[in-house]
C-alpha positions as a Markdown table, in Angstrom:
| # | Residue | x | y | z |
|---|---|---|---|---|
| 1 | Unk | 79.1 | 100.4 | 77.3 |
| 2 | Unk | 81.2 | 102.6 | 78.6 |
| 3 | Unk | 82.9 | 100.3 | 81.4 |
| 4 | Unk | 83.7 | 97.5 | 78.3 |
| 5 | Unk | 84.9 | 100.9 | 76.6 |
| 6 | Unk | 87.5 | 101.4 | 79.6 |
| 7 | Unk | 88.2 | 97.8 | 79.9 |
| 8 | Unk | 89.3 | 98.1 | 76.0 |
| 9 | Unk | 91.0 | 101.2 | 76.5 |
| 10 | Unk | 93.5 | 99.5 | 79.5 |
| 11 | Unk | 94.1 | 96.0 | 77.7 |
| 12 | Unk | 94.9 | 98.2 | 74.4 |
| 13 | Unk | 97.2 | 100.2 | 76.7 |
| 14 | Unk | 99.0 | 97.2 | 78.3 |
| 15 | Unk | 99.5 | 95.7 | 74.6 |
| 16 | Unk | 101.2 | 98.6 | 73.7 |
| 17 | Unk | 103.4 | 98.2 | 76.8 |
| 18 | Unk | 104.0 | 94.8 | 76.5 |
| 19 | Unk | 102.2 | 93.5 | 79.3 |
| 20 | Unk | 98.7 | 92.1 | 80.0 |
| 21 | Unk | 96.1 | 93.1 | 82.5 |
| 22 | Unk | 93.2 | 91.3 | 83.9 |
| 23 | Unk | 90.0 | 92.4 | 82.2 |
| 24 | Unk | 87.6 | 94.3 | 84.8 |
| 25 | Unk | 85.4 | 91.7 | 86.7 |
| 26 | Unk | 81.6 | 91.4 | 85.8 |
| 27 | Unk | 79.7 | 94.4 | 87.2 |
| 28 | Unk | 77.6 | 93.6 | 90.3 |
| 29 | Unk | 75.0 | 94.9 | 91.7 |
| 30 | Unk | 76.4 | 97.2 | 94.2 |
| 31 | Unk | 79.7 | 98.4 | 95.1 |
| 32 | Unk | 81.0 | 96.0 | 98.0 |
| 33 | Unk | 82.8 | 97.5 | 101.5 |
| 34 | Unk | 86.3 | 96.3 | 99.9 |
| 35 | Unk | 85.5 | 97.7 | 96.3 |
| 36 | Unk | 84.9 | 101.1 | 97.9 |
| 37 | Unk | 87.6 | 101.4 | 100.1 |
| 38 | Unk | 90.0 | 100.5 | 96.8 |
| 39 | Unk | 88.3 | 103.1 | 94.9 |
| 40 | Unk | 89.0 | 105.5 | 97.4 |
| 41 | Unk | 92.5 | 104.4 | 97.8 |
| 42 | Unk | 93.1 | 104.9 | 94.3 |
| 43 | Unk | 91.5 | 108.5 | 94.6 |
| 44 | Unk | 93.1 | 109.7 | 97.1 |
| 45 | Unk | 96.4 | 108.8 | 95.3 |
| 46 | Unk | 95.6 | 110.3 | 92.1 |
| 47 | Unk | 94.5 | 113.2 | 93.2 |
| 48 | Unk | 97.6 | 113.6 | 95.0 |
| 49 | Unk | 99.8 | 113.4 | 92.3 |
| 50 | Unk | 98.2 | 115.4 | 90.3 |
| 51 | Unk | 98.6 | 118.0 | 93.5 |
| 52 | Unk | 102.4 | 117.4 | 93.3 |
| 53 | Unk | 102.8 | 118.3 | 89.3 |
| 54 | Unk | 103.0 | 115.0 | 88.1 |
| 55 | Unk | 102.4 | 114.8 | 84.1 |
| 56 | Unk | 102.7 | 110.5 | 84.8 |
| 57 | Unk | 102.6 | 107.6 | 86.4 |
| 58 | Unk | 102.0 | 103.9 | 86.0 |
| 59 | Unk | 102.5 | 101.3 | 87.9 |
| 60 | Unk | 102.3 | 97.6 | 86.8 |
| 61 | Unk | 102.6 | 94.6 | 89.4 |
| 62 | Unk | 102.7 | 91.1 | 89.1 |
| 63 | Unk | 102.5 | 91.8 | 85.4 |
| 64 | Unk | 99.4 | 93.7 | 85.2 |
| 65 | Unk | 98.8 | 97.8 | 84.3 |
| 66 | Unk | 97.2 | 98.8 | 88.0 |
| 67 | Unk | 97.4 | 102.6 | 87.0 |
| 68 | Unk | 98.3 | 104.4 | 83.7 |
| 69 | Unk | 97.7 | 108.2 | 84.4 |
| 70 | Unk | 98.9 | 111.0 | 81.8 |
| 71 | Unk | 98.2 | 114.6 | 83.7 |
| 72 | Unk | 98.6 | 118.4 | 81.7 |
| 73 | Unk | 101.8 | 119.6 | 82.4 |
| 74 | Unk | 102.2 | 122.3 | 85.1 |
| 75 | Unk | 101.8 | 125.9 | 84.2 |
| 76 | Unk | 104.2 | 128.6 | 85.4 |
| 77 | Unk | 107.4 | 126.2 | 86.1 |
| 78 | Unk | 110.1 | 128.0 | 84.2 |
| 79 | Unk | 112.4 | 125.4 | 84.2 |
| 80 | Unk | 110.1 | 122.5 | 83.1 |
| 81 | Unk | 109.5 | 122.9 | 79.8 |
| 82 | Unk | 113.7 | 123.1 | 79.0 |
| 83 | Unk | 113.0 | 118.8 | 79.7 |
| 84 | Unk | 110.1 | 118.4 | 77.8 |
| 85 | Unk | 110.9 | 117.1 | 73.6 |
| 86 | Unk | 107.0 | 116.6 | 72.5 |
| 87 | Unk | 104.3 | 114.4 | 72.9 |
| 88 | Unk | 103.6 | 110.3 | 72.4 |
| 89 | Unk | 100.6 | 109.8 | 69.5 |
| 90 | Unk | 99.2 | 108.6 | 73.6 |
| 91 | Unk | 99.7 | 111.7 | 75.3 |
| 92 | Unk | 102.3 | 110.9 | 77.1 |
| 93 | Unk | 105.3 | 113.6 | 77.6 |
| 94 | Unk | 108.3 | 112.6 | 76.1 |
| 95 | Unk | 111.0 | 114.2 | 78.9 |
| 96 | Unk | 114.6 | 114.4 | 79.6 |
| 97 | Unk | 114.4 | 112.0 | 83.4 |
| 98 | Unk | 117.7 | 114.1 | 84.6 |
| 99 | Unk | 119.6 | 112.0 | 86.8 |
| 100 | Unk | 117.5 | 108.7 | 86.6 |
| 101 | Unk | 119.8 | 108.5 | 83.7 |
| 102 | Unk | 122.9 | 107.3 | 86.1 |
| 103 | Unk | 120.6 | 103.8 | 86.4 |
| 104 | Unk | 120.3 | 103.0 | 82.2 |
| 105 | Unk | 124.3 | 103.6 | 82.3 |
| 106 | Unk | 124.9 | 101.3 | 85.0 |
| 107 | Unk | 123.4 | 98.9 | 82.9 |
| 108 | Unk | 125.4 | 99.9 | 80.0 |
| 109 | Unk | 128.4 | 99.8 | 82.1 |
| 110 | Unk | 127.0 | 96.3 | 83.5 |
| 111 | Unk | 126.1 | 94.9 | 79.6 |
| 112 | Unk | 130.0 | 95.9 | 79.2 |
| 113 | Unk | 131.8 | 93.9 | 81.7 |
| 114 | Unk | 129.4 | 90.9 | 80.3 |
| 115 | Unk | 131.0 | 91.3 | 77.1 |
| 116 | Unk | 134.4 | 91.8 | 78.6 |
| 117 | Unk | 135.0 | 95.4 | 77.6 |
| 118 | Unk | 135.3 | 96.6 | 81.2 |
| 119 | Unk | 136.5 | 95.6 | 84.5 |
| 120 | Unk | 135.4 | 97.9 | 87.0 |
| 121 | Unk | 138.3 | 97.4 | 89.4 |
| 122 | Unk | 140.8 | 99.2 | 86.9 |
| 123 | Unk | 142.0 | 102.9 | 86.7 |
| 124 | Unk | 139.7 | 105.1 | 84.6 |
| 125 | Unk | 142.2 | 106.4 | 82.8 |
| 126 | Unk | 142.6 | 102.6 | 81.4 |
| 127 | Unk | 139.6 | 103.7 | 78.7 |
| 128 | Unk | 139.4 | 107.3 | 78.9 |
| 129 | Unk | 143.7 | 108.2 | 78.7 |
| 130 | Unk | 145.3 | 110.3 | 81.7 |
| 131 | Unk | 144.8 | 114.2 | 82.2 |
| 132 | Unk | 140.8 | 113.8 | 82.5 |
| 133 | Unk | 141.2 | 115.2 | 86.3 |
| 134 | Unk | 142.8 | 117.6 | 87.9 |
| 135 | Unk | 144.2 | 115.9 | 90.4 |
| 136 | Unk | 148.2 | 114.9 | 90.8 |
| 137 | Unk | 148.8 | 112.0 | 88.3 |
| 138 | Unk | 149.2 | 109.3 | 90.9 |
| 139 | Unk | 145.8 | 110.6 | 92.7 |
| 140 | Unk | 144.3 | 110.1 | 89.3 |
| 141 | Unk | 146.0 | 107.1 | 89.3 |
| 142 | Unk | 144.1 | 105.7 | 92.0 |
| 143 | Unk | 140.3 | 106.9 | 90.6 |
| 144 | Unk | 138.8 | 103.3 | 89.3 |
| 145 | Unk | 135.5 | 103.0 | 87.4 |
| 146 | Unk | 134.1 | 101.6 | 90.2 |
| 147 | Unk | 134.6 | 104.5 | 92.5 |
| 148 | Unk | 133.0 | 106.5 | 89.5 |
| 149 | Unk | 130.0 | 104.9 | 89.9 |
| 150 | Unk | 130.0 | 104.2 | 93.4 |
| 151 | Unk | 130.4 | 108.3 | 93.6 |
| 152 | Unk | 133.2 | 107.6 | 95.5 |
| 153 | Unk | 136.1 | 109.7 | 92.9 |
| 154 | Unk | 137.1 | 111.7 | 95.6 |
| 155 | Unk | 136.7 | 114.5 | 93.7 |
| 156 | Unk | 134.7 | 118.1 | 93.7 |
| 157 | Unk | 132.6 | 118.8 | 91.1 |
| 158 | Unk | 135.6 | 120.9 | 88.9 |
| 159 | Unk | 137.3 | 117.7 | 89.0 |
| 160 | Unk | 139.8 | 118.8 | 91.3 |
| 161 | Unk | 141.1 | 116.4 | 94.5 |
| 162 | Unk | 139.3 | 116.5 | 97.5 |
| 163 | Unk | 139.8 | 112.9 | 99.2 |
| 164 | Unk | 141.4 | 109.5 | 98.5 |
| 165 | Unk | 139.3 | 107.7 | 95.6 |
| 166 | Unk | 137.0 | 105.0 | 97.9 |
| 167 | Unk | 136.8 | 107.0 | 101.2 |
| 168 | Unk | 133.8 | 109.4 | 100.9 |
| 169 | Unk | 130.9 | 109.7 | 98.9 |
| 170 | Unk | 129.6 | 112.9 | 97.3 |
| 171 | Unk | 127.0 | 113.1 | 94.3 |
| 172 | Unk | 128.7 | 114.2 | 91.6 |
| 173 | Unk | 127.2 | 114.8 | 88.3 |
| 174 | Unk | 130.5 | 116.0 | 86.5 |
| 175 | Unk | 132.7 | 113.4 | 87.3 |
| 176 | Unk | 129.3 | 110.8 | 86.4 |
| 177 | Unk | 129.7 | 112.0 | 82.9 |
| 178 | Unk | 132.8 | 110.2 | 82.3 |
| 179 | Unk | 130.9 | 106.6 | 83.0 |
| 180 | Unk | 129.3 | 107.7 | 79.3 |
| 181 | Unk | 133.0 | 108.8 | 77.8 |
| 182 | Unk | 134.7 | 105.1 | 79.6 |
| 183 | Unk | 131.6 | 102.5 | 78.2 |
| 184 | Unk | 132.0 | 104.3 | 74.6 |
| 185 | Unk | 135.5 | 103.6 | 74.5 |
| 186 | Unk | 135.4 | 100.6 | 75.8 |
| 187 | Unk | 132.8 | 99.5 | 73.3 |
| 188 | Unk | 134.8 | 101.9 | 70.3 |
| 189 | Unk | 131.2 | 103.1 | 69.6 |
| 190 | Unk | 129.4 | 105.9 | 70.1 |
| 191 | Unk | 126.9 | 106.0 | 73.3 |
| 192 | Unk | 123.8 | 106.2 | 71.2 |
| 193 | Unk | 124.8 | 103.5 | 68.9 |
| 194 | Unk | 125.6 | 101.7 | 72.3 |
| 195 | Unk | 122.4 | 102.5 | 74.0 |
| 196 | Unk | 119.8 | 101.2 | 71.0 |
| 197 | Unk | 121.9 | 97.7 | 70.3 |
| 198 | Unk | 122.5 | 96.8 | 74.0 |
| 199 | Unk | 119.4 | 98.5 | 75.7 |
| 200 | Unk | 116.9 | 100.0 | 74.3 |
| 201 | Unk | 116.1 | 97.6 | 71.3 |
| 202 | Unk | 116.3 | 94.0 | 72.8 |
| 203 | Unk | 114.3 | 95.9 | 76.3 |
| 204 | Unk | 112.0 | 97.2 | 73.6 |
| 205 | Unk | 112.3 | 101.2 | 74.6 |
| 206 | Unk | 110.9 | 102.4 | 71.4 |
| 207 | Unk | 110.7 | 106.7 | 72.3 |
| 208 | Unk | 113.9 | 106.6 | 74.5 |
| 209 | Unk | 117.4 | 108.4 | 73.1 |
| 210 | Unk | 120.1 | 110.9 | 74.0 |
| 211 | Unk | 119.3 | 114.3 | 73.2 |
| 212 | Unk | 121.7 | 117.3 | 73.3 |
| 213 | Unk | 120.3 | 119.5 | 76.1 |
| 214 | Unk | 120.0 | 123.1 | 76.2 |
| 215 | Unk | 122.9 | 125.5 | 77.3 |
| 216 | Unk | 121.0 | 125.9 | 80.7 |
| 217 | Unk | 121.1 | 122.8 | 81.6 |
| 218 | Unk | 124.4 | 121.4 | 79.7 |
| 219 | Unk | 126.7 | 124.3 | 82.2 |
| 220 | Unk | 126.3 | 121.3 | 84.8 |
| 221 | Unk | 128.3 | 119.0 | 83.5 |
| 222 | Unk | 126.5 | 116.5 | 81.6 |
| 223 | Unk | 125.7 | 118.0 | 78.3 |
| 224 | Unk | 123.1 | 114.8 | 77.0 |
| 225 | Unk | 119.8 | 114.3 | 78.3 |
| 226 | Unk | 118.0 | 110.7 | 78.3 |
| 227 | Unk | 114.7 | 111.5 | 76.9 |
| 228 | Unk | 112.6 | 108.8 | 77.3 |
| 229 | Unk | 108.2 | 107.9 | 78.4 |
| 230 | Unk | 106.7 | 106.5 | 81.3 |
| 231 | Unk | 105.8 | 103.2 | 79.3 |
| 232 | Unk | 109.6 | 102.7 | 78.3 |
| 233 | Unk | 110.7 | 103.6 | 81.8 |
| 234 | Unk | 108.5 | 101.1 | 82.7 |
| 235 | Unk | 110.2 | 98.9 | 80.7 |
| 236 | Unk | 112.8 | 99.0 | 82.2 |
| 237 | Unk | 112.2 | 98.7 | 85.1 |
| 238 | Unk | 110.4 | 94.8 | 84.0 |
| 239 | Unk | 113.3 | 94.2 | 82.9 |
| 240 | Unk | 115.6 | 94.9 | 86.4 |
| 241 | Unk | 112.5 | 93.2 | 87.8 |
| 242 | Unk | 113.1 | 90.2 | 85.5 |
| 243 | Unk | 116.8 | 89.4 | 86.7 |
| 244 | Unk | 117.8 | 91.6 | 83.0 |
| 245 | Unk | 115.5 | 90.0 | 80.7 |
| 246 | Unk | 113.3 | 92.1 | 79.1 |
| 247 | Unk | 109.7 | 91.8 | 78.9 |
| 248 | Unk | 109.6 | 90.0 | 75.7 |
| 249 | Unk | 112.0 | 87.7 | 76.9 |
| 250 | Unk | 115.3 | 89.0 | 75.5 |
| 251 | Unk | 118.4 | 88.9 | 77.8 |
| 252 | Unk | 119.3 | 92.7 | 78.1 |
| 253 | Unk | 122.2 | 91.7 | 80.9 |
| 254 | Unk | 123.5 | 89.1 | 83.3 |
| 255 | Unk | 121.9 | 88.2 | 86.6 |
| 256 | Unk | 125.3 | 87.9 | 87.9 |
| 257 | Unk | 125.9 | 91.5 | 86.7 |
| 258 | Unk | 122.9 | 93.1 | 87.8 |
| 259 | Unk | 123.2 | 92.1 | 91.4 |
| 260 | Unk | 126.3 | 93.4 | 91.6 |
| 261 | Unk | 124.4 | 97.0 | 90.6 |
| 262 | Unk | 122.5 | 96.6 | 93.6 |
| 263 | Unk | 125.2 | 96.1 | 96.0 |
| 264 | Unk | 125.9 | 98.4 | 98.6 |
| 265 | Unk | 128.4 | 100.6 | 98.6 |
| 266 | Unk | 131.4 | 101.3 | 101.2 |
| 267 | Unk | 130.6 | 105.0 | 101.9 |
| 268 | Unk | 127.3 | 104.6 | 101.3 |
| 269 | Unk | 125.0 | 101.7 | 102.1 |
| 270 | Unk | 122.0 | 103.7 | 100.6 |
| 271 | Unk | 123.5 | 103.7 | 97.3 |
| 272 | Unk | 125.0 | 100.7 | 94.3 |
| 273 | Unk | 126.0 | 101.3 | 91.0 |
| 274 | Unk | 124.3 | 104.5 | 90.4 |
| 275 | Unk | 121.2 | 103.1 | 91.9 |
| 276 | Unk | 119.6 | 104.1 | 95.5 |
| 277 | Unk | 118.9 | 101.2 | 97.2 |
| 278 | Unk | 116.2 | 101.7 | 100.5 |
| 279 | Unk | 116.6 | 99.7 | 103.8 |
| 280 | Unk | 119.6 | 100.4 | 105.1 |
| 281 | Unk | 120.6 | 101.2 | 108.3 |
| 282 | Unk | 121.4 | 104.8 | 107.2 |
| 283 | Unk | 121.8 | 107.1 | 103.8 |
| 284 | Unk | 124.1 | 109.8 | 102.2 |
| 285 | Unk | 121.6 | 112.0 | 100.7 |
| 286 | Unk | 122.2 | 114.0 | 97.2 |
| 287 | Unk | 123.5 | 117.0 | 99.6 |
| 288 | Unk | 126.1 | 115.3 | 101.4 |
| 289 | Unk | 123.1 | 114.8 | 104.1 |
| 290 | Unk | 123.4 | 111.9 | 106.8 |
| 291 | Unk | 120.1 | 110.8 | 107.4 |
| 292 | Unk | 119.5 | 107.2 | 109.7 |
| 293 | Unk | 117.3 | 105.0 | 108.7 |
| 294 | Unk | 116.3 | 103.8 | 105.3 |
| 295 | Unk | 115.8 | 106.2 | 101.9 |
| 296 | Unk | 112.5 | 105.7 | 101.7 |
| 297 | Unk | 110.6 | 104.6 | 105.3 |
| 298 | Unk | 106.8 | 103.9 | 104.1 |
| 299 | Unk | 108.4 | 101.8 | 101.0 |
| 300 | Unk | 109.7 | 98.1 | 100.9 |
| 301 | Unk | 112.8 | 97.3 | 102.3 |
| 302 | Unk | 113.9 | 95.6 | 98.9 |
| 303 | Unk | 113.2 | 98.6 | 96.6 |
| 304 | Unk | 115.8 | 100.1 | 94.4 |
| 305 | Unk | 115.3 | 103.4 | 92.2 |
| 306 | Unk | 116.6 | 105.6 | 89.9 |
| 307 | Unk | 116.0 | 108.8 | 90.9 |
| 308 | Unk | 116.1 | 112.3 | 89.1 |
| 309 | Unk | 115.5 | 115.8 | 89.9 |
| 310 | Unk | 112.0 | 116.7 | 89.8 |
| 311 | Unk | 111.3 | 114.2 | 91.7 |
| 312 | Unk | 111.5 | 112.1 | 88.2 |
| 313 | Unk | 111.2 | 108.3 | 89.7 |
| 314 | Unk | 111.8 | 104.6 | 89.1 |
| 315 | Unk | 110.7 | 102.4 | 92.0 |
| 316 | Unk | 111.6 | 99.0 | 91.0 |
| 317 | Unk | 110.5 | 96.3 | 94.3 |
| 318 | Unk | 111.4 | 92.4 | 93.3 |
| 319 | Unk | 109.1 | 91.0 | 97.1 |
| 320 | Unk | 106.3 | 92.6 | 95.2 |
| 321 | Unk | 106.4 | 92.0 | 91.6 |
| 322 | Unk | 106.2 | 95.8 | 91.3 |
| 323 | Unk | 107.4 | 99.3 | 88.7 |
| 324 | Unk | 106.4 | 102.5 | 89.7 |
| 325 | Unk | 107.2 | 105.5 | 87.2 |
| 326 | Unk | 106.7 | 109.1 | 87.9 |
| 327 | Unk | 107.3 | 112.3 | 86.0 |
| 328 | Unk | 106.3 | 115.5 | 86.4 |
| 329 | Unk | 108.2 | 118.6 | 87.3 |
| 330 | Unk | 108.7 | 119.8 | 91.3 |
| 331 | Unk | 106.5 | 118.1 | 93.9 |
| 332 | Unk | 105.7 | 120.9 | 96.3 |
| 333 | Unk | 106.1 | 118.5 | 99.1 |
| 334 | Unk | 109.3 | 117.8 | 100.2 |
| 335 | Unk | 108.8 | 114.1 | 101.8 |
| 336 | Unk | 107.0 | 113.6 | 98.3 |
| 337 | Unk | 108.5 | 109.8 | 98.5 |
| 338 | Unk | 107.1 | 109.1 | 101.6 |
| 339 | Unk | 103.7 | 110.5 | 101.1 |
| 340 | Unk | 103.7 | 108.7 | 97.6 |
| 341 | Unk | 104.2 | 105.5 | 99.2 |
| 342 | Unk | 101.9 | 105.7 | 102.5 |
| 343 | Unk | 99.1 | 106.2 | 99.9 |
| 344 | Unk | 100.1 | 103.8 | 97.1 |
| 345 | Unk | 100.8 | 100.8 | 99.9 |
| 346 | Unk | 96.9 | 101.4 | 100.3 |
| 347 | Unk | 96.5 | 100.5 | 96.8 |
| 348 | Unk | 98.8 | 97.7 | 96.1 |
| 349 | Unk | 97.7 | 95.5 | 99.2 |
């Protein structure tokens, strides 16, 4: 009874996510060499995340739930519970995902140029007016929405000139916040009206929307939060999987546009469209840190993610029909990604 009871419990859970999973296969008699070695894989990777503060994670390949794990939030982290809005009637936390926002507005941005609202390759202050920096007005000039998202501005973080627009790259929150202000008025909407019609409705995100953070938090220069759930992150992450259809078979945004997301950047070969893309020959980390090698060594070469602070993740790899979602607060560990994925390569095959 109580393995058809968890069989019901996961095909219930993947209806309410909008995929399918493959019910549990008859019981036999005694656990094979293989089946143990899975169930260990699986324990050992659980038992890890919950170690690193994790309040979710799911991962669904080749269209099929393989883990949908809610933990108790972490005690004693002061700053956690300033991203937290509430509870999903299935436990789930309902948390601001910090920077994995960058990712959704890229495909706003993206959604945009398909409905000819934007073209990247145009000053900034084309949609937004002039004065936005503090830079000379020809420097300003210069600044194009795609060095915006490329976080290529060549600006500091006060908006004030550092470097010609294109040249060098430095993550920069501020200046990010302006992608929001250029795709409302390009779209003469506001971003939340923007959001539900292009993204969140047709993708079928049903507990993801901009919320007003606290003071704490706005003092960094983006003063709205995308709140969202593992399951919707997860949905959207089928539907960059899907080539921008969504997993009930809306188109959410061109093919032709989402490549160009994924496409690596001048001063930055570890980074698109406000994406990190792994498998390049080196990356510009967050910190202005050179690093060789790829982002992420232990995961596929082909993954791309949208990554927030907290170690707040969305592993998206097309060679293996795969979405990985994580929140939680802190990981203690600082190579969290690459201990995440020597263990979870162990249970994906």
């Amino acid at each position: 009874m109580k393995a058809r009871s968890h069989t019901k419990q996961l095909l219930l859970a993947a209806a309410l996510a909008g995929v399918t999973i493959a019910p549990a296969a008859p019981a036999r008699p005694g656990p094979t060499p293989s089946a143990t070695a899975a169930d260990a894989a699986m324990t050992s990777l659980l038992d890890y995340l919950r170690n690193q503060n994790t309040t979710g994670f799911l991962v669904i390949q080749d269209g099929k739930i393989l883990v949908e794990k809610n933990f108790p939030a972490p005690e004693g982290d002061a700053q956690f519970p300033l991203f937290v809005y509430g509870k999903t009637g299935d436990g789930a936390l309902l948390e601001d995902v910090a920077s994995q926002q960058k990712s959704f507005v890229s495909v706003l941005v993206a959604v945009a140029i398909d409905k000819g609202l934007i073209d990247v390759t145009k000053p900034v202050s084309d949609y937004i007016g002039t004065g936005w920096s503090k830079a000379s007005p020809e420097q300003e000039a210069a600044i194009r929405v795609i060095d915006v998202l490329h976080m290529a501005s060549g600006l500091n973080e006060k908006f004030g000139y550092e470097a010609p627009a294109a040249t060098k790259f430095f993550y920069n929150t501020p200046v990010y916040a302006i992608t929001k202000k250029i795709v409302a008025a390009a779209a003469k909407l506001p971003l939340e009206t923007i959001t539900h019609d292009w993204l969140t409705e047709p993708a079928g995100m049903a507990n993801t929307a901009w919320r007003k953070r606290p003071a704490a938090l706005a003092s960094i220069g983006n003063d709205t939060g995308l709140v969202t759930t593992p399951r919707d992150t997860a949905l959207f992450g089928l539907m960059i999987l899907h080539g921008g259809v969504s997993n009930g078979g809306k188109r959410v945004v061109s093919e032709a546009s989402l490549k160009l997301m994924f496409e690596r950047s001048p001063t930055n070969p570890a980074y698109g469209r406000l994406w990190w893309l792994n498998g390049g020959e080196y990356m510009m980390g967050a910190m202005g840190n050179k690093k060789d090698g790829p982002l992420i060594a232990a995961a596929p070469a082909d993954t791309v993610a949208a990554l927030g602070a907290f170690n707040r993740r969305l592993f998206v790899v097309p060679s293996k029909k795969l979405v990985v979602v994580r929140t939680g607060a802190s990981a203690s560990d600082k190579d969290f990604d690459q201990q995440l994925w020597l263990r979870l390569n162990k249970v994906i095959g």
